[in-house]
Jmol script that loads the backbone (N, CA, C; Angstrom):
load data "model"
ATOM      1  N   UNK A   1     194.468 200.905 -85.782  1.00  0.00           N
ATOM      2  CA  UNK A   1     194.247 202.301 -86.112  1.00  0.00           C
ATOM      3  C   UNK A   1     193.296 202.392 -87.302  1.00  0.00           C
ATOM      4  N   UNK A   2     192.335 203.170 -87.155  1.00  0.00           N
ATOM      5  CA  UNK A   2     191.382 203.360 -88.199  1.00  0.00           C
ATOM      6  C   UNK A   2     191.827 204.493 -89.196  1.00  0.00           C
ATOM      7  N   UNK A   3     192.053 204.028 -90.582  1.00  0.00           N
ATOM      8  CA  UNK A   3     192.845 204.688 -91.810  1.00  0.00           C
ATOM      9  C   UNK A   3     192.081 205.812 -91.679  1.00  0.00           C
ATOM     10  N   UNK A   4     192.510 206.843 -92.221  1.00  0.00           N
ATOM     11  CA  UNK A   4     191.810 208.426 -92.587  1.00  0.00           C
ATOM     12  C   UNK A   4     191.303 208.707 -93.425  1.00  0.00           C
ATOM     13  N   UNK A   5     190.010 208.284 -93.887  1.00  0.00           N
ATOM     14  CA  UNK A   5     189.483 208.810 -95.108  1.00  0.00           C
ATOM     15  C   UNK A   5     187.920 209.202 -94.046  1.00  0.00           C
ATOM     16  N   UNK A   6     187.589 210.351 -94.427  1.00  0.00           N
ATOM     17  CA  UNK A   6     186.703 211.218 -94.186  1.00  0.00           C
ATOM     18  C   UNK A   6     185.375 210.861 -95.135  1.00  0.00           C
ATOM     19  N   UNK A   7     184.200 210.378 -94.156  1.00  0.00           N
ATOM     20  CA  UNK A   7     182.994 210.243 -94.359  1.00  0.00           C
ATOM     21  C   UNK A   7     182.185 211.284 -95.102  1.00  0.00           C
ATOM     22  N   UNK A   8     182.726 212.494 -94.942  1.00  0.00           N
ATOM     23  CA  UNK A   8     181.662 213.617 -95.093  1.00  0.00           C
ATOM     24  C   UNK A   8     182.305 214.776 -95.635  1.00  0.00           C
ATOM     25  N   UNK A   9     181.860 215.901 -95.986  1.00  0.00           N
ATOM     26  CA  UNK A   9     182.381 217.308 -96.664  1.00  0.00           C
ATOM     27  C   UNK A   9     182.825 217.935 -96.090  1.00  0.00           C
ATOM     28  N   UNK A  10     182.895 218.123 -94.479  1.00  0.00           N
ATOM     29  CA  UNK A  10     183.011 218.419 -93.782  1.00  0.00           C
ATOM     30  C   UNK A  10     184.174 219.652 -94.038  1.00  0.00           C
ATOM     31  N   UNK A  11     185.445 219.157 -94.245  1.00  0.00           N
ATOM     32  CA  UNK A  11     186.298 219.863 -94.484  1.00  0.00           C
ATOM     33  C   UNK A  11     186.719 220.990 -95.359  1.00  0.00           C
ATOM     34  N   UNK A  12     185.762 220.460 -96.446  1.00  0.00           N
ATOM     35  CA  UNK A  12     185.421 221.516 -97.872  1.00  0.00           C
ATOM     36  C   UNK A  12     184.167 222.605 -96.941  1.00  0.00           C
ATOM     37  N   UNK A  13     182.989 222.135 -96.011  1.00  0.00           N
ATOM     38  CA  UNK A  13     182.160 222.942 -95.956  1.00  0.00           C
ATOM     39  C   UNK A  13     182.689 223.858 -95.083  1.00  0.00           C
ATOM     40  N   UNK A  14     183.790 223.869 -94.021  1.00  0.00           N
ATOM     41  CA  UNK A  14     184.470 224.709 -93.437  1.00  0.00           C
ATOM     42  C   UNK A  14     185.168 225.770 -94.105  1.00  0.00           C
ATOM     43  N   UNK A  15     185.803 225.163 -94.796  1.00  0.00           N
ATOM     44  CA  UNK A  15     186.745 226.063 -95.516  1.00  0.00           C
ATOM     45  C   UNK A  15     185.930 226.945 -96.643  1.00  0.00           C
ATOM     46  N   UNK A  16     185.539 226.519 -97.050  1.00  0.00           N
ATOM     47  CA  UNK A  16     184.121 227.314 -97.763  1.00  0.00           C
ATOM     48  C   UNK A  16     183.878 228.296 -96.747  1.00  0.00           C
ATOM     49  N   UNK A  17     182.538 228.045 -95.306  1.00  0.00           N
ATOM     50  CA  UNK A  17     182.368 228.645 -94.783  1.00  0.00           C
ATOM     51  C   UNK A  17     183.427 229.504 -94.268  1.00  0.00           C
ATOM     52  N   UNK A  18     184.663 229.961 -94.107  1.00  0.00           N
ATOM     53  CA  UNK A  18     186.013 230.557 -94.335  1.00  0.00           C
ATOM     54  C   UNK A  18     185.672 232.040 -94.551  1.00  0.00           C
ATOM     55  N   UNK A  19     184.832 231.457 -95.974  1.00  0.00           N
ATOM     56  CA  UNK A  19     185.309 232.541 -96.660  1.00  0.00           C
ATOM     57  C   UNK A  19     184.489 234.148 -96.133  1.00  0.00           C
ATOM     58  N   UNK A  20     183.680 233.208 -95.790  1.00  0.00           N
ATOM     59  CA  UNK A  20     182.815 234.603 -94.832  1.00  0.00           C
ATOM     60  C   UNK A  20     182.588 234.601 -93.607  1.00  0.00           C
ATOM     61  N   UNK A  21     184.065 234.633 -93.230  1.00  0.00           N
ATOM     62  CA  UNK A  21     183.808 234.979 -91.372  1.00  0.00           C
ATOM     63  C   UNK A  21     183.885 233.672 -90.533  1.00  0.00           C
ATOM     64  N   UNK A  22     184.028 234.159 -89.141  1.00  0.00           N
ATOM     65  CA  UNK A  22     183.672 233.130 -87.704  1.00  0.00           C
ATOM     66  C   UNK A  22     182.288 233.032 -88.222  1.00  0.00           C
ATOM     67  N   UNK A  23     181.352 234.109 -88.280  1.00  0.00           N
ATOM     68  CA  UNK A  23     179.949 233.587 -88.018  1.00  0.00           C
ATOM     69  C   UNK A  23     179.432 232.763 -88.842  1.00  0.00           C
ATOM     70  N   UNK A  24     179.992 232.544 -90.319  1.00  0.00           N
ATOM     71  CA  UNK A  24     179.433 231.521 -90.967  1.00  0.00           C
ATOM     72  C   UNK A  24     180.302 230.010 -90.701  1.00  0.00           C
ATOM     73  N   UNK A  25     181.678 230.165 -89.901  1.00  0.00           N
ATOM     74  CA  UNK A  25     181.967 229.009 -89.512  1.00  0.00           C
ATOM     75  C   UNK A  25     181.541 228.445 -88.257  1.00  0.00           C
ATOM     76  N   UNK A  26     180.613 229.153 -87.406  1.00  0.00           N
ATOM     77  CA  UNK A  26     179.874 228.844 -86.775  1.00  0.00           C
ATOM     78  C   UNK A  26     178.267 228.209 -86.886  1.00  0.00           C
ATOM     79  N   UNK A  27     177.647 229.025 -87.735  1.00  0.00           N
ATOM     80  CA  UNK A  27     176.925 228.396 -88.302  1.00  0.00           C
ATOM     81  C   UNK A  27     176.853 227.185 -88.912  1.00  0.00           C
ATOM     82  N   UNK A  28     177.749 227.146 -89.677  1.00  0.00           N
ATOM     83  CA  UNK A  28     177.907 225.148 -90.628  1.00  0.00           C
ATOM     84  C   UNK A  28     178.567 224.423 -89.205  1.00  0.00           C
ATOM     85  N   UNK A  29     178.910 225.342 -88.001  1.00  0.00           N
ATOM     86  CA  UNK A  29     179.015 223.809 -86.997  1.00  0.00           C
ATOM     87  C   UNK A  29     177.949 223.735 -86.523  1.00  0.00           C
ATOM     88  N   UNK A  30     177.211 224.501 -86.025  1.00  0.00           N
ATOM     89  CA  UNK A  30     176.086 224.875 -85.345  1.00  0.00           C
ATOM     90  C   UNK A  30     174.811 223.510 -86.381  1.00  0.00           C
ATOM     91  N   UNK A  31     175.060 223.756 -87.369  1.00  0.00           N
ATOM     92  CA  UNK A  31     174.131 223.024 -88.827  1.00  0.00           C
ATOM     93  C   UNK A  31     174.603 221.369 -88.634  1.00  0.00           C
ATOM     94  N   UNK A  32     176.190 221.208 -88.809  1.00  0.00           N
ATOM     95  CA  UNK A  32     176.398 220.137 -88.985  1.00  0.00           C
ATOM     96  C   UNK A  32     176.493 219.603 -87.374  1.00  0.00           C
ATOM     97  N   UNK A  33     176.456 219.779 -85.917  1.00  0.00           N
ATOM     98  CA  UNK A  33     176.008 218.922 -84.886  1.00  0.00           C
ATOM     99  C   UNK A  33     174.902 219.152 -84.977  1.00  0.00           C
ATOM    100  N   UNK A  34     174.141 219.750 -84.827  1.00  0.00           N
ATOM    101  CA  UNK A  34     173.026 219.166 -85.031  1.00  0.00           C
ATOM    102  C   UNK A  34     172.476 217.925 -85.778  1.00  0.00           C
ATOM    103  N   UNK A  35     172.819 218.395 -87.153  1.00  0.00           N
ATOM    104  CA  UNK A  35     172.607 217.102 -87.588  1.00  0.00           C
ATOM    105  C   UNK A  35     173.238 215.591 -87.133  1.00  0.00           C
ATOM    106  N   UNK A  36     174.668 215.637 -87.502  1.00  0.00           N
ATOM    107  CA  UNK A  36     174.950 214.881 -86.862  1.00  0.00           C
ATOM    108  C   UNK A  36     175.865 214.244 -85.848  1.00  0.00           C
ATOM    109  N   UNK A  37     175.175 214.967 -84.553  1.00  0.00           N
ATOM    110  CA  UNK A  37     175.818 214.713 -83.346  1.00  0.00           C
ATOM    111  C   UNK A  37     175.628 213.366 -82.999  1.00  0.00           C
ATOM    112  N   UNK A  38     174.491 212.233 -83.317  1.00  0.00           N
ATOM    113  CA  UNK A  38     174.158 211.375 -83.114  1.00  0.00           C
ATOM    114  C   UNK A  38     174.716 210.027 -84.173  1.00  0.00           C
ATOM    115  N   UNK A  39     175.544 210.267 -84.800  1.00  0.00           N
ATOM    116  CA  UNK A  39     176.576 209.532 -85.632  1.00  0.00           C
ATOM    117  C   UNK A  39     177.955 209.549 -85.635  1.00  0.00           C
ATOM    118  N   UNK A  40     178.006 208.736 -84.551  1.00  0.00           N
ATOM    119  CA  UNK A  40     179.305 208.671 -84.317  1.00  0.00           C
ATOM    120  C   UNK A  40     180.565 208.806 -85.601  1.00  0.00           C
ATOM    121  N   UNK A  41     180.574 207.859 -86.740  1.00  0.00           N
ATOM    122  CA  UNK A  41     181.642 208.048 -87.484  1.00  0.00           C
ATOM    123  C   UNK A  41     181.893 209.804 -88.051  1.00  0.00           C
ATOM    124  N   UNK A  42     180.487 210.596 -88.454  1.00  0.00           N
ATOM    125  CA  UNK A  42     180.344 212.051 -88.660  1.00  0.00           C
ATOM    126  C   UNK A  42     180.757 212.458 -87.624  1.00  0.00           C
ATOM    127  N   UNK A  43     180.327 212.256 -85.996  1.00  0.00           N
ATOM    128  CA  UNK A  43     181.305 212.775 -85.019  1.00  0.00           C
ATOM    129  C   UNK A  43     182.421 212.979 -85.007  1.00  0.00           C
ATOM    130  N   UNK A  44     183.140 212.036 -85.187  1.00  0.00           N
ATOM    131  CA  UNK A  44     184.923 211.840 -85.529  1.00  0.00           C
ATOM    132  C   UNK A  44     185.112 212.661 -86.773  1.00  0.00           C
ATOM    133  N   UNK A  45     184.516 212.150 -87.786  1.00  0.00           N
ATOM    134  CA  UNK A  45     184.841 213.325 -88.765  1.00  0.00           C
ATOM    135  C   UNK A  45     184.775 215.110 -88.268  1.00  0.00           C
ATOM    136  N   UNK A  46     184.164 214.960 -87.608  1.00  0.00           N
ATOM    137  CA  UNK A  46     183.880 217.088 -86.922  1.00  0.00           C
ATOM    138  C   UNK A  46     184.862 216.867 -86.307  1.00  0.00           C
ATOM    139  N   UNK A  47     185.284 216.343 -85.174  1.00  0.00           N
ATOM    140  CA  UNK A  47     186.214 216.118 -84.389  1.00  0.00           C
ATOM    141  C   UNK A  47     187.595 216.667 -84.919  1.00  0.00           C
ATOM    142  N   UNK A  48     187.721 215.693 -85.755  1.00  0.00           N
ATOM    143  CA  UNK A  48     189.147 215.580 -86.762  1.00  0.00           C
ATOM    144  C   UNK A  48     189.617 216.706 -87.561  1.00  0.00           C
ATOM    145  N   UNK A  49     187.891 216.942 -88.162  1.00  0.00           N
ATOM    146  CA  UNK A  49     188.069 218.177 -88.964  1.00  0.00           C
ATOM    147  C   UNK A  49     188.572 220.041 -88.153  1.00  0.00           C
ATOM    148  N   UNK A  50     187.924 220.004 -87.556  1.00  0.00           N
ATOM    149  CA  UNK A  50     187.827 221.076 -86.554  1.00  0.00           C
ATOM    150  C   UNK A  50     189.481 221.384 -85.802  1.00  0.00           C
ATOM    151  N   UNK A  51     190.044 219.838 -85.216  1.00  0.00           N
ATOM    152  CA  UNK A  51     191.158 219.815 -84.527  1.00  0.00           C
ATOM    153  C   UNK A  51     192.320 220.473 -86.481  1.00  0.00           C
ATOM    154  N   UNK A  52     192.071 219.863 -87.386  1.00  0.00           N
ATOM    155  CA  UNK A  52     193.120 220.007 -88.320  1.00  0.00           C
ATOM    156  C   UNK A  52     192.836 221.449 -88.505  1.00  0.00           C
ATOM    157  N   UNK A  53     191.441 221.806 -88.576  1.00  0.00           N
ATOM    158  CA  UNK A  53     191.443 223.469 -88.831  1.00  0.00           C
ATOM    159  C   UNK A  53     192.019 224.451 -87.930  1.00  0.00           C
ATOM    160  N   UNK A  54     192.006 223.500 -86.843  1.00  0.00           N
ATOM    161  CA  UNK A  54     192.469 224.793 -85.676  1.00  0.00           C
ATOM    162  C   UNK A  54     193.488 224.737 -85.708  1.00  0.00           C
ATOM    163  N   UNK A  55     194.445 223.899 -85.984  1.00  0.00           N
ATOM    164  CA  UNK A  55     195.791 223.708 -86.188  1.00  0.00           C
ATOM    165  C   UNK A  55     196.786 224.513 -87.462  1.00  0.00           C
ATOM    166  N   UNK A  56     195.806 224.069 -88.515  1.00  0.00           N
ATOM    167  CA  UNK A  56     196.086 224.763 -89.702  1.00  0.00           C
ATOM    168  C   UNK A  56     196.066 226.475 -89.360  1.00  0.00           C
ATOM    169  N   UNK A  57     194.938 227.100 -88.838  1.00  0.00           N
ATOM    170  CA  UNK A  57     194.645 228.751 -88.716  1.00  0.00           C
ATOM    171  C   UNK A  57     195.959 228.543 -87.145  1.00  0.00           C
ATOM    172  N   UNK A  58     196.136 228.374 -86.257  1.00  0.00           N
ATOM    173  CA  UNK A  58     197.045 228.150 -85.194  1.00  0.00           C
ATOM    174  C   UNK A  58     198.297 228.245 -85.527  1.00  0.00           C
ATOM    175  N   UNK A  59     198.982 227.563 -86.588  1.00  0.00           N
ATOM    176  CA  UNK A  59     200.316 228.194 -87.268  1.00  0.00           C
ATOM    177  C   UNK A  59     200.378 229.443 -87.692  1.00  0.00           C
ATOM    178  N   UNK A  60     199.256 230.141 -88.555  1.00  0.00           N
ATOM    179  CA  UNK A  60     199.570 230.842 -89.533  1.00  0.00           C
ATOM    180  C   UNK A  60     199.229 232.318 -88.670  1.00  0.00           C
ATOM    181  N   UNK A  61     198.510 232.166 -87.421  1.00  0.00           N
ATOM    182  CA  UNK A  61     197.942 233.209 -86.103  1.00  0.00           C
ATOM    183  C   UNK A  61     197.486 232.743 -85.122  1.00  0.00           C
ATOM    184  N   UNK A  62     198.552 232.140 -84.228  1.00  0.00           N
ATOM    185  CA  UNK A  62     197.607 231.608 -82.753  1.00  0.00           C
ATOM    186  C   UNK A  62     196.806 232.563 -82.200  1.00  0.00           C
ATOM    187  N   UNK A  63     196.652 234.026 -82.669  1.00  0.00           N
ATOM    188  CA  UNK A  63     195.842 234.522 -82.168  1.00  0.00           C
ATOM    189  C   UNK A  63     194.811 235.589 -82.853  1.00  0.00           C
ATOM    190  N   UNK A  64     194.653 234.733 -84.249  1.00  0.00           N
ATOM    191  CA  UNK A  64     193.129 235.131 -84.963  1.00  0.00           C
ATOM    192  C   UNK A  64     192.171 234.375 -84.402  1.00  0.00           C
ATOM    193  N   UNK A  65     191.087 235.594 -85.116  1.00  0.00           N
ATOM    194  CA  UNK A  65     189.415 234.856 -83.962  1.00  0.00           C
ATOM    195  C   UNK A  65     189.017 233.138 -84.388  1.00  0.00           C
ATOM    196  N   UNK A  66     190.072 232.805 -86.379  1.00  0.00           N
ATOM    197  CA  UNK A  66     189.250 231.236 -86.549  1.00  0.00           C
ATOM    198  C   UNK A  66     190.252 230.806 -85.113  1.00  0.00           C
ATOM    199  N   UNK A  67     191.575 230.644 -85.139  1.00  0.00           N
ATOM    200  CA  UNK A  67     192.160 229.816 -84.376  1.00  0.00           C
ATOM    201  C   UNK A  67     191.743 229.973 -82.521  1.00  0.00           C
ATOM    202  N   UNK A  68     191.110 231.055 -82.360  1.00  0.00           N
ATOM    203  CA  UNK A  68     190.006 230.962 -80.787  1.00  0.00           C
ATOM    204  C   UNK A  68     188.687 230.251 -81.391  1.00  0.00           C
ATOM    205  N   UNK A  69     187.949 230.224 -82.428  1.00  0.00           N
ATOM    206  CA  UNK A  69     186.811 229.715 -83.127  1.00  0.00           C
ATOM    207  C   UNK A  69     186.808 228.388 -82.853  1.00  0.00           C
ATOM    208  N   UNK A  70     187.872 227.866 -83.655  1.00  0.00           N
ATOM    209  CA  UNK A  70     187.912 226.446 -84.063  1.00  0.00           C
ATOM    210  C   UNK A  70     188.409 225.714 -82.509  1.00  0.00           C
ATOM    211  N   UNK A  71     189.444 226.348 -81.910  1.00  0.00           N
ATOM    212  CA  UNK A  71     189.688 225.867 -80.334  1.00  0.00           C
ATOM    213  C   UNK A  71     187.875 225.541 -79.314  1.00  0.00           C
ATOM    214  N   UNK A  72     187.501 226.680 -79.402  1.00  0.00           N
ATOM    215  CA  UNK A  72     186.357 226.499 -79.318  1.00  0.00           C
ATOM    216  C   UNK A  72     185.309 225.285 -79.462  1.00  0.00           C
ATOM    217  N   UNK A  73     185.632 225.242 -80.758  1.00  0.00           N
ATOM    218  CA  UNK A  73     184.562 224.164 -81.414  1.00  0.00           C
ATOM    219  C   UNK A  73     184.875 222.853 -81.125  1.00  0.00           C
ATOM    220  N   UNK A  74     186.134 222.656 -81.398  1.00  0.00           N
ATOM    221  CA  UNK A  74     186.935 221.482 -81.875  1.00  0.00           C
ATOM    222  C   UNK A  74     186.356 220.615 -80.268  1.00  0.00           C
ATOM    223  N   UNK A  75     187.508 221.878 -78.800  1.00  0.00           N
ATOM    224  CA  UNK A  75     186.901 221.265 -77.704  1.00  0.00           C
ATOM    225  C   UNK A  75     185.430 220.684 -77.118  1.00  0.00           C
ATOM    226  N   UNK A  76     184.398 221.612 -77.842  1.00  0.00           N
ATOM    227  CA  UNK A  76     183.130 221.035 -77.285  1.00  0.00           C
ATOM    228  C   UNK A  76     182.573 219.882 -77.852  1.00  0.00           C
ATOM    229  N   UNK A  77     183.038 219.731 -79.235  1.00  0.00           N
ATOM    230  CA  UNK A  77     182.525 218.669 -79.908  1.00  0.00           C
ATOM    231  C   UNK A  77     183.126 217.588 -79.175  1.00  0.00           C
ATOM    232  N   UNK A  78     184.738 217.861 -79.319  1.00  0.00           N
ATOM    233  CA  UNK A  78     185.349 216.499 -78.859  1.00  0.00           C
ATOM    234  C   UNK A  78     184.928 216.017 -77.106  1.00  0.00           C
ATOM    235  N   UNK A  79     184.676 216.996 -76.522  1.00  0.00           N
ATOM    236  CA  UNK A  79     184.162 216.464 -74.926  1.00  0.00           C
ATOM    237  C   UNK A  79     182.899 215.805 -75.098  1.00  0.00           C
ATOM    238  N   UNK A  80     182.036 216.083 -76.119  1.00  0.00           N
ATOM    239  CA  UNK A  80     180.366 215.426 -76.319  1.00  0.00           C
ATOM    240  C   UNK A  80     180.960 214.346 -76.723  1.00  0.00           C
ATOM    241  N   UNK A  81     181.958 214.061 -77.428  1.00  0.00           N
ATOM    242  CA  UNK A  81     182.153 212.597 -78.252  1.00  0.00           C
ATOM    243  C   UNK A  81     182.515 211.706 -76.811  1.00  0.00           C
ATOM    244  N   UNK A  82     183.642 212.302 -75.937  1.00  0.00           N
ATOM    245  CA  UNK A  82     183.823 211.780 -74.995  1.00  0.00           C
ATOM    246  C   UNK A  82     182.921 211.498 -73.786  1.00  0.00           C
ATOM    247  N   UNK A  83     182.078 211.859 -73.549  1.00  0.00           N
ATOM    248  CA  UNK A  83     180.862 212.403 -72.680  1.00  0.00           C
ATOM    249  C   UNK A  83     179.874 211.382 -73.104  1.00  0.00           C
ATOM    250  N   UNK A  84     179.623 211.207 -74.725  1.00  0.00           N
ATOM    251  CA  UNK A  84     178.585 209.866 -75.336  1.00  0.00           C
ATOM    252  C   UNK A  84     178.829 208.858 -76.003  1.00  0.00           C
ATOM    253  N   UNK A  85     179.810 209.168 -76.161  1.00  0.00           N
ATOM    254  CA  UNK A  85     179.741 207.596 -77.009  1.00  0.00           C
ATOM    255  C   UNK A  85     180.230 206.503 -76.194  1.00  0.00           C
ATOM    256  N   UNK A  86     180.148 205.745 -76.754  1.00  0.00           N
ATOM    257  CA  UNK A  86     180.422 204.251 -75.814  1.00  0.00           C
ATOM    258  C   UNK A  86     180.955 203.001 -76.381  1.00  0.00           C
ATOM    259  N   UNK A  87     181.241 201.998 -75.708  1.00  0.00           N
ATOM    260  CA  UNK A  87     181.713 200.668 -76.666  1.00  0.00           C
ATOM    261  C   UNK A  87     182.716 200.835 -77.584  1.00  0.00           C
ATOM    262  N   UNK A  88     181.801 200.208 -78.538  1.00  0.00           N
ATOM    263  CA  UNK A  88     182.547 200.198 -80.173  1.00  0.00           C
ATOM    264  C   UNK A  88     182.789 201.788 -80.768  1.00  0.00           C
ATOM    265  N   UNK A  89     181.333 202.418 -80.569  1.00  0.00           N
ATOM    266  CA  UNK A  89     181.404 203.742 -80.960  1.00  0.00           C
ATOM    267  C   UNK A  89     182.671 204.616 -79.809  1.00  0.00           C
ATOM    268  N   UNK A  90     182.888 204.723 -79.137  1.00  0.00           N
ATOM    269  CA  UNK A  90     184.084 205.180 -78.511  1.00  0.00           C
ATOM    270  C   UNK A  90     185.090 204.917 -78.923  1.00  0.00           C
ATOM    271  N   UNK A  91     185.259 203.649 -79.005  1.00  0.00           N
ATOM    272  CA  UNK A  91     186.954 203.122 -79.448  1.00  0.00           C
ATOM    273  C   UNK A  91     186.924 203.086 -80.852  1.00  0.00           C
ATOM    274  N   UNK A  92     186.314 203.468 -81.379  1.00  0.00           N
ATOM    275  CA  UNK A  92     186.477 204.027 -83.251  1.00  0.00           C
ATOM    276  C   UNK A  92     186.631 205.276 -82.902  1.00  0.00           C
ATOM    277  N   UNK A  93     186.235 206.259 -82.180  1.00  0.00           N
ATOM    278  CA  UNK A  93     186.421 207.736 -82.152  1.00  0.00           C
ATOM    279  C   UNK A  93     187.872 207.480 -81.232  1.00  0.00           C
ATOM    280  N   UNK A  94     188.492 206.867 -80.510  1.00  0.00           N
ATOM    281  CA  UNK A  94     189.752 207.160 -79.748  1.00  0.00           C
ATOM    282  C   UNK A  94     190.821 206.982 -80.937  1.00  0.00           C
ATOM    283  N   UNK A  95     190.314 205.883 -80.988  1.00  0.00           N
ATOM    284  CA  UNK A  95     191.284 205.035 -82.479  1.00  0.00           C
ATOM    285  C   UNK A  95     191.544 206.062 -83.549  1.00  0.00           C
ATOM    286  N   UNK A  96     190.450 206.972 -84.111  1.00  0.00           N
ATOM    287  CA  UNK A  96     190.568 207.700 -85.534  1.00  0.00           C
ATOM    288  C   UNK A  96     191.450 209.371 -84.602  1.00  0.00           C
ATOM    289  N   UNK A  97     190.911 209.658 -83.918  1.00  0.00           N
ATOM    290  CA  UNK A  97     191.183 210.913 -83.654  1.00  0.00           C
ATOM    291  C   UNK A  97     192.893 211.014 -82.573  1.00  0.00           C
ATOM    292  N   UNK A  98     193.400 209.505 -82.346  1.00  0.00           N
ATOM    293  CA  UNK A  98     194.849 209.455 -81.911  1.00  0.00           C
ATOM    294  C   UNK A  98     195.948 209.313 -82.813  1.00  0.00           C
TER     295      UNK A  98
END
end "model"
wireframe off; spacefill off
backbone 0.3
color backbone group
């Protein structure tokens, strides 16, 4: 099992982006795959991050727009991870995100 320490800001730049709306938490995902959709360990980090956010807003209102947002997100990212990566890079993303 690959320990949990988070590569990137990821989690701070969400919650930040929070503070003003779906559309700016759309935007910093929209910002951060782009950038980096093509790095797997940052993959897992969105992955991870996204699944804990949706979880976190999912307790507190399964049916505010972050917790449809982040469902949203969380799923498309995580099907691209599943969809591309491969090998080693796969089984570090199965490994971190089980």
């Amino acid at each position: 099992m690959v320990a949990m320490e988070f590569n990137t800001t990821f989690m701070r730049d969400f919650t930040i982006a929070e503070q003003f709306g779906t559309a700016a938490v759309q935007d910093t995902y929209d910002r951060v795959f782009q950038q980096w959709h093509d790095d797997y360990r940052y993959l897992t980090d969105l992955v991870i991050v996204l699944n804990r956010k949706l979880w976190g807003h999912w307790e507190v209102n399964p049916d505010s727009s972050f917790t449809a947002l982040y469902n949203e997100l969380w799923s498309t990212a995580n099907d691209y991870a599943l969809d591309n990566l491969k090998g080693p890079q796969l089984a570090y993303f199965i490994d971190a995100v089980d």
